[in-house]
PDB file of N, CA, C and O in Angstrom, chain B, residues numbered from 101:
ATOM      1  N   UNK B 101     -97.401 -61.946 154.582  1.00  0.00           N
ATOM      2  CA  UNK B 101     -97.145 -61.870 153.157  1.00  0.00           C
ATOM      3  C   UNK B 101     -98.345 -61.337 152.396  1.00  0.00           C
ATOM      4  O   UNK B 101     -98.251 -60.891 151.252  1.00  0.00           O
ATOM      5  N   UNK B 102     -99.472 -61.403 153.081  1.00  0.00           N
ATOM      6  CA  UNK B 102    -101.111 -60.947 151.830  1.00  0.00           C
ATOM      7  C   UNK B 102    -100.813 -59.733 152.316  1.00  0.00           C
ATOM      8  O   UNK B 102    -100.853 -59.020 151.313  1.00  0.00           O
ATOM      9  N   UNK B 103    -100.472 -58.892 153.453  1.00  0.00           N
ATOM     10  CA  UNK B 103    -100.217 -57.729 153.498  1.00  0.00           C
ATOM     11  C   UNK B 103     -99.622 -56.687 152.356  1.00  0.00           C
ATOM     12  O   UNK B 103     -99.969 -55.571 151.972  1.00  0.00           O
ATOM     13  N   UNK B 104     -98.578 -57.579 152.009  1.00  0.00           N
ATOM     14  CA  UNK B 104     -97.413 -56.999 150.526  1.00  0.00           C
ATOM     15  C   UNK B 104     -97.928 -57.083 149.341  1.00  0.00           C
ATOM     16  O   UNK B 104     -97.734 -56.457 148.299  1.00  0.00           O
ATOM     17  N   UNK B 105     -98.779 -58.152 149.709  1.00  0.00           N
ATOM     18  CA  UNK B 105     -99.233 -58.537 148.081  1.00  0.00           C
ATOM     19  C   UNK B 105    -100.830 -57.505 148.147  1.00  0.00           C
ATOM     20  O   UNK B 105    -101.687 -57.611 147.270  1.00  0.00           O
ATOM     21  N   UNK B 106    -100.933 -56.782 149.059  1.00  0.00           N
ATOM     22  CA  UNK B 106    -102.648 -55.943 148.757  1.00  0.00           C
ATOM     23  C   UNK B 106    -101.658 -54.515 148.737  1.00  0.00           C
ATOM     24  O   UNK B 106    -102.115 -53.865 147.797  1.00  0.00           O
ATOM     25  N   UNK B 107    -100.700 -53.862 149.249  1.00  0.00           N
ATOM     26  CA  UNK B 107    -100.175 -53.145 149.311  1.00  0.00           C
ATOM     27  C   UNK B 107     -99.293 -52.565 148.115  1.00  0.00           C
ATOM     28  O   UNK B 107     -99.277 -51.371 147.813  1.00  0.00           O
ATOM     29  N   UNK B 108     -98.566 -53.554 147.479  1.00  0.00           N
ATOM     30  CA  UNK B 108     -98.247 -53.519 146.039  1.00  0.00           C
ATOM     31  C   UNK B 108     -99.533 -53.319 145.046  1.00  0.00           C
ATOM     32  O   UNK B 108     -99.372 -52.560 144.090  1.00  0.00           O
ATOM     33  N   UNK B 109    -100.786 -53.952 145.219  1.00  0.00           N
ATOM     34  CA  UNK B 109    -101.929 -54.175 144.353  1.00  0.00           C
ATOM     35  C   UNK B 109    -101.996 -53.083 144.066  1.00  0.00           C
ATOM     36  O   UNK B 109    -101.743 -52.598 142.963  1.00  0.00           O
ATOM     37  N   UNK B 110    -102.504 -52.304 145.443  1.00  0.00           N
ATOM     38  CA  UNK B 110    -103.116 -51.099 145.714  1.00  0.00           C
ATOM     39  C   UNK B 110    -102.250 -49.579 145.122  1.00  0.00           C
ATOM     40  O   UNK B 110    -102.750 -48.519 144.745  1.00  0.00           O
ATOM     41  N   UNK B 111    -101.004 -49.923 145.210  1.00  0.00           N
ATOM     42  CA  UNK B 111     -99.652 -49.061 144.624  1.00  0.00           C
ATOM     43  C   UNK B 111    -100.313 -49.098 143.417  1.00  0.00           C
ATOM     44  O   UNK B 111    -101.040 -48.185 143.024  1.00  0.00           O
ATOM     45  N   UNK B 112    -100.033 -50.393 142.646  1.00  0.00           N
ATOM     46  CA  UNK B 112    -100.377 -50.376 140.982  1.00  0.00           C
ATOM     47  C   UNK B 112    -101.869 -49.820 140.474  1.00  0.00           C
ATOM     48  O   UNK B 112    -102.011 -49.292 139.370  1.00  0.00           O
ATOM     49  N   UNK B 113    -102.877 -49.993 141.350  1.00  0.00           N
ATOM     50  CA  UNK B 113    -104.063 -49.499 141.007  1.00  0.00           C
ATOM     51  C   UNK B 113    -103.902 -47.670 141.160  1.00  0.00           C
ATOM     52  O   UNK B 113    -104.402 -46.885 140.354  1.00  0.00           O
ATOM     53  N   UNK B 114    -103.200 -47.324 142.215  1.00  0.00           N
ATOM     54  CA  UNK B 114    -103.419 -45.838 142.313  1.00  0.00           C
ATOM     55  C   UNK B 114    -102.076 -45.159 141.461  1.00  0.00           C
ATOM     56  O   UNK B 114    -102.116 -43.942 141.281  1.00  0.00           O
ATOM     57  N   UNK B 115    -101.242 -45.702 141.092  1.00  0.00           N
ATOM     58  CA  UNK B 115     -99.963 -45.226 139.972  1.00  0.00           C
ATOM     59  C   UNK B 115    -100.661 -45.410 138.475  1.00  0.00           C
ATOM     60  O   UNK B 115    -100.119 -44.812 137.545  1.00  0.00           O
ATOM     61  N   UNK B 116    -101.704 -46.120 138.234  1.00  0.00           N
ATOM     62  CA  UNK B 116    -102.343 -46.012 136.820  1.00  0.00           C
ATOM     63  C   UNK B 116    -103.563 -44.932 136.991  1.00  0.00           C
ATOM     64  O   UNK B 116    -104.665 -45.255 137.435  1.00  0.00           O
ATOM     65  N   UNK B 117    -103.221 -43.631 136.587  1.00  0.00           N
ATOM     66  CA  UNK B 117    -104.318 -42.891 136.290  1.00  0.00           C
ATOM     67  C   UNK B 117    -104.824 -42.491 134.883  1.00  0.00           C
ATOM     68  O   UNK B 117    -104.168 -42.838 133.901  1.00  0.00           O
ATOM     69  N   UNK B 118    -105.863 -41.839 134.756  1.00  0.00           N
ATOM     70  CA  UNK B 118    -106.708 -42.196 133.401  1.00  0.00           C
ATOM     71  C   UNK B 118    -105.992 -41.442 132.523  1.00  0.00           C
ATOM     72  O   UNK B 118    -105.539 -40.442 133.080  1.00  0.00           O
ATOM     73  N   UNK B 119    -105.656 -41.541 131.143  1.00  0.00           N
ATOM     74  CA  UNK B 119    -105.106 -40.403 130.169  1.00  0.00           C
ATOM     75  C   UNK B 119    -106.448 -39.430 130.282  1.00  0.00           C
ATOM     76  O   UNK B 119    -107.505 -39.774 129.754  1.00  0.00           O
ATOM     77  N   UNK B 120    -106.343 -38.469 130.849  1.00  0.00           N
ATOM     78  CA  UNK B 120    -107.530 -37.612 130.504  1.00  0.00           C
ATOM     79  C   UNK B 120    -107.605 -36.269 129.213  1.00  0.00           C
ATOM     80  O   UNK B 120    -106.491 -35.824 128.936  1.00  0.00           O
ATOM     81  N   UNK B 121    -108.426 -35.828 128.683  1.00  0.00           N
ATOM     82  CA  UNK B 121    -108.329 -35.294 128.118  1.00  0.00           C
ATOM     83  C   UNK B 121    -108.518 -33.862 128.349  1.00  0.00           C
ATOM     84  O   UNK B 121    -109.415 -33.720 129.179  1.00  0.00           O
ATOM     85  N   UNK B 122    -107.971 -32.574 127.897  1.00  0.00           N
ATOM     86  CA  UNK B 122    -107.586 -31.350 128.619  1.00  0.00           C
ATOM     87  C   UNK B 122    -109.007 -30.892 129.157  1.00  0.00           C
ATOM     88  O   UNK B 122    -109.160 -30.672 130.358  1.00  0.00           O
ATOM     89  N   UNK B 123    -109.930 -30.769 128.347  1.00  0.00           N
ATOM     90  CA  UNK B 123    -111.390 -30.519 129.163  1.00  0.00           C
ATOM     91  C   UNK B 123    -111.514 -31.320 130.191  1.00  0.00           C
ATOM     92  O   UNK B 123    -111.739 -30.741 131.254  1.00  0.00           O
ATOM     93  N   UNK B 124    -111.421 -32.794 130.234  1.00  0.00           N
ATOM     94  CA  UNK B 124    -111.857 -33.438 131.362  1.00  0.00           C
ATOM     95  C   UNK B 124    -110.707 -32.981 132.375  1.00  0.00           C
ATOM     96  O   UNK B 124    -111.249 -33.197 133.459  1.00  0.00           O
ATOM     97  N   UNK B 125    -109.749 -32.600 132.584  1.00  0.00           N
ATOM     98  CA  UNK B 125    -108.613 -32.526 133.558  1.00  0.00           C
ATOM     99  C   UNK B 125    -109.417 -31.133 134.094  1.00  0.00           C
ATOM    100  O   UNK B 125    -109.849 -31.067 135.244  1.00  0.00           O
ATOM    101  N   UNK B 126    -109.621 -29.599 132.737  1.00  0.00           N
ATOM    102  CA  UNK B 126    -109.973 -28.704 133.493  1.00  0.00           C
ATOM    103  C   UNK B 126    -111.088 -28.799 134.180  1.00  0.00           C
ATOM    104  O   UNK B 126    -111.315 -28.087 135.159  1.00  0.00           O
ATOM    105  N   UNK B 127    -111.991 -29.796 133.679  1.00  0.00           N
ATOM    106  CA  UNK B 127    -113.183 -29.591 135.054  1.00  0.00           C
ATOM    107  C   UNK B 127    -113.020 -30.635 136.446  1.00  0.00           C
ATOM    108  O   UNK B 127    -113.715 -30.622 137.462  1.00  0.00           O
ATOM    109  N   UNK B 128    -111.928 -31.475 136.136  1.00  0.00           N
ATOM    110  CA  UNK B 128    -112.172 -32.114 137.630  1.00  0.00           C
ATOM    111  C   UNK B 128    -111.257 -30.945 138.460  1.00  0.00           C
ATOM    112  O   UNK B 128    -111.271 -30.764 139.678  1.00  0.00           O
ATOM    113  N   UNK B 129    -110.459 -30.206 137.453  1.00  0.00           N
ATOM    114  CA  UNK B 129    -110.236 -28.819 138.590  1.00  0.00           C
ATOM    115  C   UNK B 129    -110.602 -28.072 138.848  1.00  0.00           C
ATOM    116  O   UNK B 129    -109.978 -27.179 139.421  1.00  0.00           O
ATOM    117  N   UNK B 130    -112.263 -28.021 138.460  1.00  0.00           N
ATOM    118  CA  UNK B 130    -113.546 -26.773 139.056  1.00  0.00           C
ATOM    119  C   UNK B 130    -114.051 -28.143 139.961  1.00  0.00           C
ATOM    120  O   UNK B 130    -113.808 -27.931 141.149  1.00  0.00           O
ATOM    121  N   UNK B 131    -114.528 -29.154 139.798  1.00  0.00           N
ATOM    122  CA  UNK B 131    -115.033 -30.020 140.973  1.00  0.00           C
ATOM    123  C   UNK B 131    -113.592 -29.913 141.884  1.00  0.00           C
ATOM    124  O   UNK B 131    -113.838 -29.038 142.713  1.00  0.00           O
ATOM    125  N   UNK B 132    -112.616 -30.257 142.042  1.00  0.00           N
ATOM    126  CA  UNK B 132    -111.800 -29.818 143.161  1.00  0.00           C
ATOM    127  C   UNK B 132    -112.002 -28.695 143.738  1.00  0.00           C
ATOM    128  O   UNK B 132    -112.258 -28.623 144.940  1.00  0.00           O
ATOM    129  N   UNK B 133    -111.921 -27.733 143.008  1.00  0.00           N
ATOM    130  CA  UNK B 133    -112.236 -26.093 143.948  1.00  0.00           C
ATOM    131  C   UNK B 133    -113.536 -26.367 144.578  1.00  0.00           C
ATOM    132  O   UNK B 133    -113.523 -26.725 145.756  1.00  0.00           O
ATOM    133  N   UNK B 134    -114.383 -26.279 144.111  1.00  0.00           N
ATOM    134  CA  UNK B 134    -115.577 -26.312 144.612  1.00  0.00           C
ATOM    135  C   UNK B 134    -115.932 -27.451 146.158  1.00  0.00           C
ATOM    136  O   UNK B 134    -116.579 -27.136 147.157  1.00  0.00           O
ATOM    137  N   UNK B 135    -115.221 -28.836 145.853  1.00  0.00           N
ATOM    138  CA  UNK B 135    -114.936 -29.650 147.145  1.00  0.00           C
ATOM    139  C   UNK B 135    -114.160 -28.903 148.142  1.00  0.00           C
ATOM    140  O   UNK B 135    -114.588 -28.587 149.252  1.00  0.00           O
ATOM    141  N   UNK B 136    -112.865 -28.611 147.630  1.00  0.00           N
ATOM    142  CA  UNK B 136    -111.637 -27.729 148.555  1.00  0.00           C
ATOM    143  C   UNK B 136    -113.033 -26.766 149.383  1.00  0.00           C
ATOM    144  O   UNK B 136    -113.338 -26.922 150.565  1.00  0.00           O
ATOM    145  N   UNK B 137    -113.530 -26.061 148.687  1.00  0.00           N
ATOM    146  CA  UNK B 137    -114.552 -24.244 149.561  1.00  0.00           C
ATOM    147  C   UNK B 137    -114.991 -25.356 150.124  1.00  0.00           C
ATOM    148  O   UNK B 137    -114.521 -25.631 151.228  1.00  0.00           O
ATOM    149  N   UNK B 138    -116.147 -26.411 149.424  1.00  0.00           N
ATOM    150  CA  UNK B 138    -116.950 -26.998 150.637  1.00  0.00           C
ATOM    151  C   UNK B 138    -116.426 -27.395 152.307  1.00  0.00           C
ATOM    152  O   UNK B 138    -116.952 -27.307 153.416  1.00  0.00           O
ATOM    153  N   UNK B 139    -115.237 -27.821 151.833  1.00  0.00           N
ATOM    154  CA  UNK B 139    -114.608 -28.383 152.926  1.00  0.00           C
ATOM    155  C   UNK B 139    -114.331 -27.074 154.110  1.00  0.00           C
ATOM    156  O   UNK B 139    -114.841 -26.916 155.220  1.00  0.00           O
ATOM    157  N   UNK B 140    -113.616 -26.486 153.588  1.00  0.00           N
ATOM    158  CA  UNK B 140    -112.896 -25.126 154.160  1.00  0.00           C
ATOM    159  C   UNK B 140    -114.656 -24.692 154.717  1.00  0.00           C
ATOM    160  O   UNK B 140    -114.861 -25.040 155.880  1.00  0.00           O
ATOM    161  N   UNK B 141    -115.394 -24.269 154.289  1.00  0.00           N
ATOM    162  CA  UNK B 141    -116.688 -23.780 154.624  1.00  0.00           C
ATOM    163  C   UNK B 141    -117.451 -24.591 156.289  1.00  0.00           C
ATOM    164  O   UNK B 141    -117.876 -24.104 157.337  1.00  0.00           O
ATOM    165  N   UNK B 142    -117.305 -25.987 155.770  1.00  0.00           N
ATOM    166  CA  UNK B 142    -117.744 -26.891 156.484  1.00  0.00           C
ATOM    167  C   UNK B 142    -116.949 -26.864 158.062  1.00  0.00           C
ATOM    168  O   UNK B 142    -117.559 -26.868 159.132  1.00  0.00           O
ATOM    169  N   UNK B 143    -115.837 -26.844 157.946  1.00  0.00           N
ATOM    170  CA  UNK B 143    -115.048 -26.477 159.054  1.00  0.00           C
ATOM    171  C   UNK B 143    -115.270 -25.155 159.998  1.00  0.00           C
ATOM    172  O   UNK B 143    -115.378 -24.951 161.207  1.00  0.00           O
ATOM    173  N   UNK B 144    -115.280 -24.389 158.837  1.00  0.00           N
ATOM    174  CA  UNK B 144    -115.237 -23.201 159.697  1.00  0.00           C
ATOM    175  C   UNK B 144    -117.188 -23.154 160.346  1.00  0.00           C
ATOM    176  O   UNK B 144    -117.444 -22.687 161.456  1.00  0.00           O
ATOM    177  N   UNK B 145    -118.142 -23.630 159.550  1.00  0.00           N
ATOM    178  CA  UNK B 145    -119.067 -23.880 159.998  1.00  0.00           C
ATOM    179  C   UNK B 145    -119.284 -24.406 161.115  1.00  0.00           C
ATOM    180  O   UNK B 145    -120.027 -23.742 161.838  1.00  0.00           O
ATOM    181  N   UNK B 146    -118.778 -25.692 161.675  1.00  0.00           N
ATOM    182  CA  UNK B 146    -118.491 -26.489 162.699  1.00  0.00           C
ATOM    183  C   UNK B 146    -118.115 -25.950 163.880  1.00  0.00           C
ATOM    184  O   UNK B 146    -118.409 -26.450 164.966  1.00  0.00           O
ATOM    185  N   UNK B 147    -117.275 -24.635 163.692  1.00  0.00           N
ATOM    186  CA  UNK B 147    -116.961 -23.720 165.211  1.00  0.00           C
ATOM    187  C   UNK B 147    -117.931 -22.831 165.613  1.00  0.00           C
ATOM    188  O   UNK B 147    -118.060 -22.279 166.705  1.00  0.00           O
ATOM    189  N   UNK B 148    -118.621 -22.747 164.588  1.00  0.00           N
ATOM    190  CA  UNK B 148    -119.987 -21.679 164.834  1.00  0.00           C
ATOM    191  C   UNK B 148    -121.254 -22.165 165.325  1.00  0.00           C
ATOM    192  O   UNK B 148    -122.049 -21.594 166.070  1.00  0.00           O
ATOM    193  N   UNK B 149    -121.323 -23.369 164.764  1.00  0.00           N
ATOM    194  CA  UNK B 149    -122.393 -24.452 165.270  1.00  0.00           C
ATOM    195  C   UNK B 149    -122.665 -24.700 166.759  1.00  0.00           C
ATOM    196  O   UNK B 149    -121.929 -25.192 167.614  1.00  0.00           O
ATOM    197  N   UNK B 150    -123.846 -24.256 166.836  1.00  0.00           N
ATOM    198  CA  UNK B 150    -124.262 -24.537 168.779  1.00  0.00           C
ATOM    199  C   UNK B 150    -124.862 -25.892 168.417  1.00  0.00           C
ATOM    200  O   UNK B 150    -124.349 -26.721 169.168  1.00  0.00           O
ATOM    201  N   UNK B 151    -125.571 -26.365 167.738  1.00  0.00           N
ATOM    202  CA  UNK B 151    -126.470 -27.298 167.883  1.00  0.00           C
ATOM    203  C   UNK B 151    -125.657 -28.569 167.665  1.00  0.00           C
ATOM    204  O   UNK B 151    -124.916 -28.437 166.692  1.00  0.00           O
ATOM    205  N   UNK B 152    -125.542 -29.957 168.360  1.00  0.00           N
ATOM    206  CA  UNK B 152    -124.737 -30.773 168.578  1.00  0.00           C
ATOM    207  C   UNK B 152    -125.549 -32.172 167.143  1.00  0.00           C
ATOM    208  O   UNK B 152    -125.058 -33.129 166.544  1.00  0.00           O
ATOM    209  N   UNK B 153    -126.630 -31.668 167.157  1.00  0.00           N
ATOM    210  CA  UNK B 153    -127.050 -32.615 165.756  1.00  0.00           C
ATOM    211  C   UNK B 153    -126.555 -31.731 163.969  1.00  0.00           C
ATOM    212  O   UNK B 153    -126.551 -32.251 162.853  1.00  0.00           O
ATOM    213  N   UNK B 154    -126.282 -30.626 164.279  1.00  0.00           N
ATOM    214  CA  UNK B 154    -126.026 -29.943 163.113  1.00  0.00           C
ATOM    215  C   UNK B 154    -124.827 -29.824 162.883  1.00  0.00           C
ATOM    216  O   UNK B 154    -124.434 -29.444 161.780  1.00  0.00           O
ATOM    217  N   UNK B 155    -123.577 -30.282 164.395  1.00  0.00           N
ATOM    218  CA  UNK B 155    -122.324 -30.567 163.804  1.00  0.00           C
ATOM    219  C   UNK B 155    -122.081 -31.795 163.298  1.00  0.00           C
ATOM    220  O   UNK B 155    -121.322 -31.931 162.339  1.00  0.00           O
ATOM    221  N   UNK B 156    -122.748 -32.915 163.932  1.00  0.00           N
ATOM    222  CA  UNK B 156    -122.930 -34.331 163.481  1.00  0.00           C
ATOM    223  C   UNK B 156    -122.895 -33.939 161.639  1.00  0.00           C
ATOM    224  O   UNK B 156    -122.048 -34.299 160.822  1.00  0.00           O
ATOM    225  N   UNK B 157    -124.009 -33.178 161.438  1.00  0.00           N
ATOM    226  CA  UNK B 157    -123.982 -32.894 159.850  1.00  0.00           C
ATOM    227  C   UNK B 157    -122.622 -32.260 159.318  1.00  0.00           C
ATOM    228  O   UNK B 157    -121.869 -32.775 158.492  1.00  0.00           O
ATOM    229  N   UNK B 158    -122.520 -31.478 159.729  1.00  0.00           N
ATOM    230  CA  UNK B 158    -121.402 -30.392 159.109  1.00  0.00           C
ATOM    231  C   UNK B 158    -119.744 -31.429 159.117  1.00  0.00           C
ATOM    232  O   UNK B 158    -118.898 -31.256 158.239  1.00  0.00           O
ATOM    233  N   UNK B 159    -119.545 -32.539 160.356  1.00  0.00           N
ATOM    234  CA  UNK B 159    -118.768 -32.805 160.011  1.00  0.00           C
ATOM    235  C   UNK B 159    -118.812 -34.232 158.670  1.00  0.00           C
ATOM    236  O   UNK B 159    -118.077 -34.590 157.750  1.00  0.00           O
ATOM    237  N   UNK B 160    -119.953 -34.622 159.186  1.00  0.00           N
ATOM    238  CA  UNK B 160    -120.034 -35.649 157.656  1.00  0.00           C
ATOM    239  C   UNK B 160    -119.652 -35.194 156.456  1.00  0.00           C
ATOM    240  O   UNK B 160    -119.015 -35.795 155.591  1.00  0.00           O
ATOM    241  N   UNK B 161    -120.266 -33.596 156.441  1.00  0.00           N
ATOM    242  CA  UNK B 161    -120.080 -33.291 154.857  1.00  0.00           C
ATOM    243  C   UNK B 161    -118.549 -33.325 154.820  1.00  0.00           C
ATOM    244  O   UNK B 161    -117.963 -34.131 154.097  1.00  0.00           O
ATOM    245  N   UNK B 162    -117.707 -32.184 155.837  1.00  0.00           N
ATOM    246  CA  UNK B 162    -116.349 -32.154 155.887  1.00  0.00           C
ATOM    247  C   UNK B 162    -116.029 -33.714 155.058  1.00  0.00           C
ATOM    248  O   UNK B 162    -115.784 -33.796 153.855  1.00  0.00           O
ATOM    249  N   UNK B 163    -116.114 -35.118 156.203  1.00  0.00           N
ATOM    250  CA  UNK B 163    -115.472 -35.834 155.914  1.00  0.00           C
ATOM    251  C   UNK B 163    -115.761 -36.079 154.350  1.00  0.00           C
ATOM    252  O   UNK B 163    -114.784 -36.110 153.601  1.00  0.00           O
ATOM    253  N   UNK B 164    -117.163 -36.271 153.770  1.00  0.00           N
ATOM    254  CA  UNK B 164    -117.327 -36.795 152.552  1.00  0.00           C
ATOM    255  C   UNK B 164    -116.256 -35.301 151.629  1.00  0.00           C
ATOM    256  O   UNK B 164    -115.348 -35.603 150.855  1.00  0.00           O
ATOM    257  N   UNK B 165    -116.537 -34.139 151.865  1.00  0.00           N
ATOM    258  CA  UNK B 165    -115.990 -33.527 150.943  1.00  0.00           C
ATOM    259  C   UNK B 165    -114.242 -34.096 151.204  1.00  0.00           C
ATOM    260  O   UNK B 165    -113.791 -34.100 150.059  1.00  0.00           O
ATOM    261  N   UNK B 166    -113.196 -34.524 152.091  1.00  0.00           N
ATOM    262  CA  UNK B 166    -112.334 -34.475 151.963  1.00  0.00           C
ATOM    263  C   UNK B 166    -112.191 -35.920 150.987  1.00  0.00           C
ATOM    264  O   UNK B 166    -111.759 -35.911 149.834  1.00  0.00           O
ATOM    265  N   UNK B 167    -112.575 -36.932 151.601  1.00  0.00           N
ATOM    266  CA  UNK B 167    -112.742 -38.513 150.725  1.00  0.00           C
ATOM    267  C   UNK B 167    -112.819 -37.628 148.982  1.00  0.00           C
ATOM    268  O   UNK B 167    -112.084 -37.890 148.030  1.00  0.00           O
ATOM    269  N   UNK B 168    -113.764 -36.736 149.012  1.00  0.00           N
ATOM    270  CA  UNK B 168    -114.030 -36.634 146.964  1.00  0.00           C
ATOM    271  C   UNK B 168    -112.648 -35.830 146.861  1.00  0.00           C
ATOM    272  O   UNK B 168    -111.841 -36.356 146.094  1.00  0.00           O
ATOM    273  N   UNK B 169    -112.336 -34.965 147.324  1.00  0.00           N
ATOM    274  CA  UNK B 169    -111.038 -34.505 147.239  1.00  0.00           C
ATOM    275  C   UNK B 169    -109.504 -35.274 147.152  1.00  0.00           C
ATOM    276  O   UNK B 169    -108.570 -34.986 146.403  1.00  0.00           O
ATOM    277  N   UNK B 170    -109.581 -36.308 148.144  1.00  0.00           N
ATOM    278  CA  UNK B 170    -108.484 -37.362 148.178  1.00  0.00           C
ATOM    279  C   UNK B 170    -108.416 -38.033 146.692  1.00  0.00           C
ATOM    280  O   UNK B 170    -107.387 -38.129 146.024  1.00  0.00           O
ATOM    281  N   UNK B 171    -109.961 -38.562 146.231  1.00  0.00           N
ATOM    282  CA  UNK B 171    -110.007 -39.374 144.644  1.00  0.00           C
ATOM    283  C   UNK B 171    -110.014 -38.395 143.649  1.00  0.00           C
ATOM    284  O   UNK B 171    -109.624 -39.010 142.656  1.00  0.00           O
ATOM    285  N   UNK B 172    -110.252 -37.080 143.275  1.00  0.00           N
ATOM    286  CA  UNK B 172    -110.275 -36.410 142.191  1.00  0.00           C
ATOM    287  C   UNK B 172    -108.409 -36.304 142.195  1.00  0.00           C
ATOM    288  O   UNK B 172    -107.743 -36.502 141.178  1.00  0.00           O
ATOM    289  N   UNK B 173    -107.749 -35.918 143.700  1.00  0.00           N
ATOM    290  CA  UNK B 173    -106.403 -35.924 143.160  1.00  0.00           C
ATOM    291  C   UNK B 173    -105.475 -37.066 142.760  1.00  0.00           C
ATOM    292  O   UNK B 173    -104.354 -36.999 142.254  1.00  0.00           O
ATOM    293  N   UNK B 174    -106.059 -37.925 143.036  1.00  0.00           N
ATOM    294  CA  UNK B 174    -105.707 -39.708 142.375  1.00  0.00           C
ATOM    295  C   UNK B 174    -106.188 -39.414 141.223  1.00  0.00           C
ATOM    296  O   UNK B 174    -106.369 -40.578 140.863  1.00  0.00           O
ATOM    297  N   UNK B 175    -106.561 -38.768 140.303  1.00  0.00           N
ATOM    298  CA  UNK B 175    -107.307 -38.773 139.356  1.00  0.00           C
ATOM    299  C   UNK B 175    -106.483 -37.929 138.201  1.00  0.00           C
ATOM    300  O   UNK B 175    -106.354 -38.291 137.031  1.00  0.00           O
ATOM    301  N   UNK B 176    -105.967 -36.756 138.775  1.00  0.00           N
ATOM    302  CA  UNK B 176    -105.544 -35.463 137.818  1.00  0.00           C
ATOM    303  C   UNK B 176    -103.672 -35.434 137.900  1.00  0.00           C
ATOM    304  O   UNK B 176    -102.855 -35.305 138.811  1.00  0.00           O
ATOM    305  N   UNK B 177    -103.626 -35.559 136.948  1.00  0.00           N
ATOM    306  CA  UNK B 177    -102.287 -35.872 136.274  1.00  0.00           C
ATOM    307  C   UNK B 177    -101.054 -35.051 137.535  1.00  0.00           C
ATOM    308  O   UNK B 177     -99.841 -35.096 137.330  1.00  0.00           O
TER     309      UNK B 177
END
């Protein structure tokens, strides 16, 4: 039953997003583009990468850029 009850929580927390205002909406859609290239960049970086400590890097960023990407679109109307 705490399963339903964090699962519903979590519904209601991510179904209330902020009234934003048209400037703030258009720039979290230049920080999206700009995450989206990072990401896309980061990947394709990762196949090119010989060095096994510099993919360690390349995929962190991937992951962090996809995580900021996942919350800016929780974010924009």
């Amino acid at each position: 039953m705490a399963k339903n009850s964090n699962k519903n929580k979590n519904k209601n927390q991510t179904a209330q997003k902020p009234n934003l205002a048209v400037h703030e909406t258009l720039e979290l859609h230049e920080v999206l583009t700009v995450k989206q290239a990072a990401y896309l960049k980061a990947n394709m970086m990762e196949e090119i990468a010989k060095d096994k400590d510099l993919k360690q890097i390349i995929r962190k960023d991937a992951r962090n850029s996809k995580k900021a990407i996942k919350e800016i679109q929780e974010l924009l109307p």
